[in-house]
C-alpha positions, 0 to 999 in steps of 0.5 A: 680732254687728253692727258696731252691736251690737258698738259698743252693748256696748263703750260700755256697757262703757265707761260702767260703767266709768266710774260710781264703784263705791260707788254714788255719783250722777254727773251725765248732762252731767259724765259725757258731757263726761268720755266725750266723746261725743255726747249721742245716744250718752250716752243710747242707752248709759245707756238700754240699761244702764237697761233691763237694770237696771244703772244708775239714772236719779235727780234733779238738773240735767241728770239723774243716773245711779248703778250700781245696787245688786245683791243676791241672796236671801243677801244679803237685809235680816234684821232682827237684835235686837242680843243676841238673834239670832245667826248661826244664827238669821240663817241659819235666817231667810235659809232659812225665807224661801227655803222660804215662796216655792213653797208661797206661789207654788202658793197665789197661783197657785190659791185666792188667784187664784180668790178675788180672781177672778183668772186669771193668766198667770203666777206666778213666783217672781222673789227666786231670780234670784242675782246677775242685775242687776234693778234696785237696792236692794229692786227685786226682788219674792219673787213676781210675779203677771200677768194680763191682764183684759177688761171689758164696759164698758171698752175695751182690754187691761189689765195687772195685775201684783201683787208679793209681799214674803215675810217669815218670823216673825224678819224682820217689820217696817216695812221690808217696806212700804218694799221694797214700795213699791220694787217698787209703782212697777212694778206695779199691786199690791203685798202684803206677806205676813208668815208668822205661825206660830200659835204665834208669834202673839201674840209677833208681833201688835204687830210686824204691827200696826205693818206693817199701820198703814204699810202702810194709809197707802201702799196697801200689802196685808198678808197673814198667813199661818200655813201657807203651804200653806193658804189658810184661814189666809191673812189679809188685813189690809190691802187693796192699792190699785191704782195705775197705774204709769208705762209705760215703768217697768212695760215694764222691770219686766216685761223685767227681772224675769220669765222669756222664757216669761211675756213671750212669754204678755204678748206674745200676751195684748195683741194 
């Protein structure tokens, strides 16, 4: 390792160290003073520490940084009935959602795909990362879909990448627009698709009605799914608009949350 190197991972070190380990903001001015370093040096650390997603640049004079908050799929949001649902059925959810992603990705990947005439370069499950830093609190997508487009008319390469929030049947509701939308600042679409088994339909309509109307007011999609292995019973409920997210965002989502093997397939796609 350079002497350089060496140095970038002892401030880095040093600048965790120093932020408060409850996630509480810090201001950049305050915490350099405190650091006592030059401003040059401040913001190359915190900016490495920002690309690797384990701090989050906020508002405020001066600007502001947090630790930012790490979660892995255990440890996932559940929407619990109080005096209904017990730890077992919690569990059960955790695991039913764990069990949607690959038939969803190999669904996404294939007719979804053909249908929005799509071809990816990549579909990749991204919620299965443990306890690797992506970038805070709802940052991480169950499914992530890239692909590079051509038009005949328009000049230049266009990234599109779609994100996925995957919800079983005891997890639906509003909050998966919200995580969404986190995610959304990093892609150009963003769904959310709810597994709504047949038998449970009717139960669950008024619950996916509700995720439905305030995913419409955000340009969030919605998909229902009765089985996950078959297209045919996917429904679209809501289209995603598509939004065009900040470069420097999308550049970090894209370094952060998906393998070395799908980058290097970005990296030869845009040139």
């Amino acid at each position: 390792m350079s002497a350089t190197r060496a140095t970038l991972e002892s401030d880095k070190k040093m600048l965790l160290a120093a932020l408060p380990v409850d996630g509480g903001t810090v201001g950049n001015q305050g915490l350099r003073k405190s650091l006592r370093w030059s401003a040059k040096r401040y913001f190359a650390t915190r900016n490495a520490l920002a690309d690797e997603g384990l701090v989050v640049r906020g508002p405020g004079y001066g600007g502001t940084v947090r630790r930012a908050t790490i979660q892995s799929p255990a440890e996932r949001t559940v929407v619990v009935r109080p005096g209904v649902d017990d730890a077992a059925t919690i569990e059960a959810s955790i695991q039913n959602e764990l069990a949607l992603y690959e038939p969803i990705r190999t669904v996404i990947e294939n007719e979804w795909a053909q249908d929005h005439r799509a071809e990816p370069l990549a579909v990749e499950v991204t919620a299965l990362q443990g306890r690797r830093p992506t970038g805070g609190l709802w940052s991480r997508p169950d499914i992530v879909s890239v692909e590079v487009r051509t038009f005949a008319f328009i000049p230049g390469k266009h990234l599109e990448v779609s994100s996925f929030e995957v919800k079983a049947a005891h997890a639906i509701s509003i909050q998966a627009v919200y995580e969404a939308l986190a995610h959304r600042r990093s892609a150009t679409r963003s769904y959310v698709l709810l597994h709504v088994p047949v038998d449970q339909a009717p139960e669950l309509e008024q619950r996916v009605t509700d995720v439905a109307n305030a995913a419409r007011s955000h340009g969030i999609g919605v998909v229902t799914i009765a089985d996950p292995t078959r297209y045919e019973t996917w429904d679209e409920r809501v289209e995603a608009d598509r939004v065009v997210p900040h470069p420097e965002r999308l550049d970090t989502f894209i370094a952060v949350q998906l393998t070395e093997k799908t980058r290097m397939k970005i990296v030869r796609a845009v040139k």
